[in-house]
N, C-alpha and C positions, 0 to 999 in steps of 0.2 A: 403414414404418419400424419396424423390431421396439425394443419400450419396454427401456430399459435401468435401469428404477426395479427395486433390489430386496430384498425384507425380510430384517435382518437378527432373527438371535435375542435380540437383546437391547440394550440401551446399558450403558456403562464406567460406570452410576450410582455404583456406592461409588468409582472413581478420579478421578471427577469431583470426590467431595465431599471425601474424602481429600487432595485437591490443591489445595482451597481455591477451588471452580469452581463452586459448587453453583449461585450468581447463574444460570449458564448452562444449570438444567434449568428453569428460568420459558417461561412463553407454549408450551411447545411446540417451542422454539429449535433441541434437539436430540434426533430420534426413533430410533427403529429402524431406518431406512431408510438406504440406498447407491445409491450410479449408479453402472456397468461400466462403463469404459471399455477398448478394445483396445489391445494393445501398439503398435498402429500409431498410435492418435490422441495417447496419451504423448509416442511420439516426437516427431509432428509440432506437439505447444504446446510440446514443447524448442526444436525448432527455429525457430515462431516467436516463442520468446521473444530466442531468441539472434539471430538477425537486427534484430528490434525494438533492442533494444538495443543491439547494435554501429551502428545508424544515427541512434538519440538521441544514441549518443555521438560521432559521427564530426562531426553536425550542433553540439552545443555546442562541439567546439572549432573550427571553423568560425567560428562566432562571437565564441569568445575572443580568436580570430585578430583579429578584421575588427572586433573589438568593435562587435558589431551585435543590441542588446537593444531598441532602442527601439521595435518593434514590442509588446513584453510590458509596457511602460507598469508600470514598477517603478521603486522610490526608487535612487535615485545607489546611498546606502549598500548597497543591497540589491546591484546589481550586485558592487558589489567585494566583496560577500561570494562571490558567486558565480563571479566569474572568480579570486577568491583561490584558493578550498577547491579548484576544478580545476583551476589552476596546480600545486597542492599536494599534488595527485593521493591527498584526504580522502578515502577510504573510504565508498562508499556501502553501509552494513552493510546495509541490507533494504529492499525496495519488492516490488509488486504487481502485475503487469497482470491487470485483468479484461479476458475475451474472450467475444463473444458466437461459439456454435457449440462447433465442435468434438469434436460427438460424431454418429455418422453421417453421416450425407451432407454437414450442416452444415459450409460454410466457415470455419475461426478470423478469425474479425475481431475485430480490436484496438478495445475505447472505449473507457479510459481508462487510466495507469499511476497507480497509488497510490503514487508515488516517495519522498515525505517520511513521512509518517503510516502504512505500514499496520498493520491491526490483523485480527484475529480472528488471533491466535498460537496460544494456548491450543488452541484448538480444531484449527485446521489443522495444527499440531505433533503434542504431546502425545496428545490425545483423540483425532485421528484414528488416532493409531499404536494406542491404547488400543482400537477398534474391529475392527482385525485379527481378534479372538479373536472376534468374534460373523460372522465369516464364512469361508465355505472356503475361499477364494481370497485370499489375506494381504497380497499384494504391493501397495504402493502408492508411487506419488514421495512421495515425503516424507522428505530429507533436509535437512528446516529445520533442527530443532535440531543435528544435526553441522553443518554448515556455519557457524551461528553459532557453534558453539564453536571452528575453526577461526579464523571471521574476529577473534573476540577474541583467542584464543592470538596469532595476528598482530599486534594492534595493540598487546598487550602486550611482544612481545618489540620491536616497533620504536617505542615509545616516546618513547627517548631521552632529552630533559630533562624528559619528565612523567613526572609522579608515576602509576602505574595506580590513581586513585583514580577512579571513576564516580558519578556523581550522576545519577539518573533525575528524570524529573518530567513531570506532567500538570494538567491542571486540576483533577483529582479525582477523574471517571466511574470507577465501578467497573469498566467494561471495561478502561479506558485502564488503570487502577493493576493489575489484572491483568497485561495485555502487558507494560506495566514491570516489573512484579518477574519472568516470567518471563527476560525479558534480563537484568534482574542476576542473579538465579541464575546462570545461563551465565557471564557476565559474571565473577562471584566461582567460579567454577568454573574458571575461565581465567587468576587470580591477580590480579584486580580487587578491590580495597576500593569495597565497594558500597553505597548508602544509597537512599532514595525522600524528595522532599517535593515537597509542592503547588505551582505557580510561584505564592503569592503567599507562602509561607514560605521562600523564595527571598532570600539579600541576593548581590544581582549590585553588585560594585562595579567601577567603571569600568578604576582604575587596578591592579587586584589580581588579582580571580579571582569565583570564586564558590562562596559560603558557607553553611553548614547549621549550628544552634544543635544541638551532640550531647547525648546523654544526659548526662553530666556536667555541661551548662550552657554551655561551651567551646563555640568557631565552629569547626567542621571546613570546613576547602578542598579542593575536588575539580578537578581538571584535565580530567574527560572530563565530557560531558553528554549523556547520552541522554534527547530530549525527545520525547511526543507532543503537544507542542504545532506546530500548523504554523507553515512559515515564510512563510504569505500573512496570519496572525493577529500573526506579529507586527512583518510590514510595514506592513501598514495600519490595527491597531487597536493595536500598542503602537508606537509609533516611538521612544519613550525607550527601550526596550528593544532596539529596533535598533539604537540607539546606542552600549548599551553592550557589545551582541554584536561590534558592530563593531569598538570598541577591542579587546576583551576576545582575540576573533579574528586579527585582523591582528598583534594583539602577542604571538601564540601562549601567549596565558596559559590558554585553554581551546578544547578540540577539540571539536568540536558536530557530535552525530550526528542525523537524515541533515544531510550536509553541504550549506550553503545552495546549491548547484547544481543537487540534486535539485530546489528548487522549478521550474526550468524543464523538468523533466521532467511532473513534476506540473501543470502548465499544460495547457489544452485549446487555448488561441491556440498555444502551439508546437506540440501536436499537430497542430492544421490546419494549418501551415506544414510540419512535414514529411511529409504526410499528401500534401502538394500535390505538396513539392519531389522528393519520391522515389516512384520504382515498384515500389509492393510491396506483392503480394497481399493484406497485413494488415491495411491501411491501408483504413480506409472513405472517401468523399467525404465532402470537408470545405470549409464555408465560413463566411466572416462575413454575406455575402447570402442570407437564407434563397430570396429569389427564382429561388436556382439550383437549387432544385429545387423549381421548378413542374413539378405533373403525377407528382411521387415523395412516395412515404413516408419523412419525415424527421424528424431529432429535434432540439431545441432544449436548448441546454446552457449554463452559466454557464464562466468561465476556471478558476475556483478552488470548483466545486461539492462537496458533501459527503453521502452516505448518502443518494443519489438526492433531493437535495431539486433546487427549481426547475430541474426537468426536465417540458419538453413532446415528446409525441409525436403529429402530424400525420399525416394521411392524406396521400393522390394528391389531393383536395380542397383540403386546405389548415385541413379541421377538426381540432380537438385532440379524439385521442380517449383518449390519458390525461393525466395531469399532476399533480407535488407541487409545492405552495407549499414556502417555507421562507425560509431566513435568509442566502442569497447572492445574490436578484436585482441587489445590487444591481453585480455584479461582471460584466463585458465579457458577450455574449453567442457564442455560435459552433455553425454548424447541424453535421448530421451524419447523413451516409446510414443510415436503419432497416438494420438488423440481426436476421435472425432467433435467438432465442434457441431452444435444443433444449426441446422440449413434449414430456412422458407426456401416458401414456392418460389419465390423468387431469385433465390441463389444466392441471397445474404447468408452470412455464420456469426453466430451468437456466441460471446463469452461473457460467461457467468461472476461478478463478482461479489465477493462477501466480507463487508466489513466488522473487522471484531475494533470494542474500547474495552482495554483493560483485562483481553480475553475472553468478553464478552460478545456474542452474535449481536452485531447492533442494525443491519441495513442488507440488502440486494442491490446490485445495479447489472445492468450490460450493455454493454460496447457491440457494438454491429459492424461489420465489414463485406466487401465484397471479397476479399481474400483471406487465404486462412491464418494469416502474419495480418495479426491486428495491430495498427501503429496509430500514429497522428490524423490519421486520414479518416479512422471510424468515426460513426456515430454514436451518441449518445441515447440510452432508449430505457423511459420508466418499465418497471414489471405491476402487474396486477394479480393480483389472488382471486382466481374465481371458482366457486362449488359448480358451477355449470360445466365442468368439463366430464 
């Protein structure tokens, strides 16, 4: 398998720091280094992304139809957010699939979609474009940020009785508030009045909207909300809060991006439901029974897991031969056929990721590790398209 790791001249340091990224040259996070990948394996994570997707979405209205959620064991309110914002056909402005393979001989398989949350923008946008220049071969997918400007100029002109006023918000991580302000940029580039605060300097009022204390002193009201906060955090760790998304939603006083549908996308139970229900190559085996695969290398996953925590990976034995604790065991379990991830010479594993806006193939990125449980620890690494292969 000829190694597709390869050094570039240099990293985007000054437009890193220039841009307000510098957090992002810590640990190592991002080197000099690219993976090649061939016009043909491009193609084909377009193509399965776009399969992937037109079959989550064929499968949720399915369900809208038959109203048939009770498998994903969510609050009432949660539902009718979910079958609301697809009735209403909300905009899902950006998500994720990560895919193991994809490069050589490597089959694309599908584990998991990062539908409500995803993150690393900055880096897969911006920086990876910034990277061009320290290599011969320029070309890369990465039409994130057009396509997010797109998808905003969209939601701006069909508006209607909202105001284009945006309110971003996170918990505070300095990644997350990065990815936020990159979308409002865009956002206020696309004739969005833009702001950021924390969800605890947040006043969500039920019957109104939702409010930010401005420089002047004065409560500013925003009608759009772009959050990285999930929507399984605040099903089941804020329910007041569902509450008043709930009102706040149904009474169209504020439009919540991603729209609460994506959470069923972001589900690893609905992935093994359509993992089961359809034929397609992407699809790894999937079950609630780890006993179905006795005698296979399989992996152990949480419904609503985060940044490779509480994930085990088993032998043909049945021994764990790797595994991260963390802070969602406490949420469904769901097994899932091993997957080879693409290995250099040097022992790293490569995972593939692919961002869609709006449904749309917008970008490539990959995370690099020395283990096959990619968490916090990995790195960050542009791809290149070259005919020379």
């Amino acid at each position: 398998m000829e190694d597709r790791q390869v050094d570039l001249d240099g990293i985007p340091e000054q437009f890193i720091k220039e841009n307000g990224y510098e957090f992002l040259l810590d640990d190592e996070y991002i080197v000099p280094e690219g993976i090649v990948l061939k016009p043909s394996e491009i193609d084909a994570a377009i193509n399965a992304q776009n399969e992937i997707y037109a079959i989550f979405k064929e499968e949720l209205t399915a369900m809208v139809k038959a109203d048939d959620f009770a498998f994903l064991n969510l609050p009432d309110k949660m539902i009718e957010l979910i079958k609301y914002s697809f009735n209403e056909k909300d905009m899902h402005i950006l998500g994720r699939f990560d895919f193991a393979g994809g490069v050589e001989d490597l089959p694309l398989k599908l584990l998991e979609y990062n539908a409500d949350t995803p993150t690393m923008l900055p880096e897969s946008s911006v920086i990876q474009d910034a990277f061009t220049k320290h290599y011969s071969e320029p070309y890369q997918l990465n039409s994130l940020r057009r396509h997010l400007e797109v998808a905003f100029n969209r939601l701006s002109i069909s508006s209607r009785d909202r105001h284009p006023s945006l309110l971003a918000t996170s918990l505070g991580h300095e990644e997350d508030v990065a990815n936020a302000e990159l979308v409002m940029q865009i956002a206020a580039e696309e004739g969005f009045e833009v702001a950021y605060a924390d969800l605890p300097d947040i006043d969500f009022s039920t019957d109104e909207g939702i409010f930010v204390e401005a420089e002047n002193g004065e409560s500013a009201q925003y009608d759009y909300l772009y959050k990285l906060i999930p929507w399984e955090f605040i099903c089941f760790d804020e329910p007041e809060l569902l509450d008043i998304l709930h009102n706040l939603i149904l009474s169209g006083r504020v439009y919540v991006m991603n729209p609460a549908y994506t959470l069923v996308y972001q589900s690893k139970v609905f992935l093994d439901h359509v993992s089961r229900k359809y034929d397609l190559p992407y699809f790894l085996d999937s079950s609630r029974d780890p006993s179905d695969f006795r005698g296979k290398k399989y992996v152990e996953k949480v419904s609503f897991g985060r940044l490779g925590e509480n994930i085990k990976i088993y032998d043909e034995q049945g021994n764990v031969i790797e595994e991260n604790d963390g802070d969602f065991g406490h949420f469904e379990k769901v097994y899932q056929e091993f997957a080879e991830l693409y290995k250099d010479s040097y022992g790293e594993y490569y995972q593939l990721g692919m961002y869609n806006v709006n449904g749309v193939a917008s970008a490539i990125s990959f995370r690099r590790g020395e283990k096959l449980i990619l968490d916090d620890d990995c790195q960050f690494i542009p791809h290149f398209e070259s005919t020379k292969l």
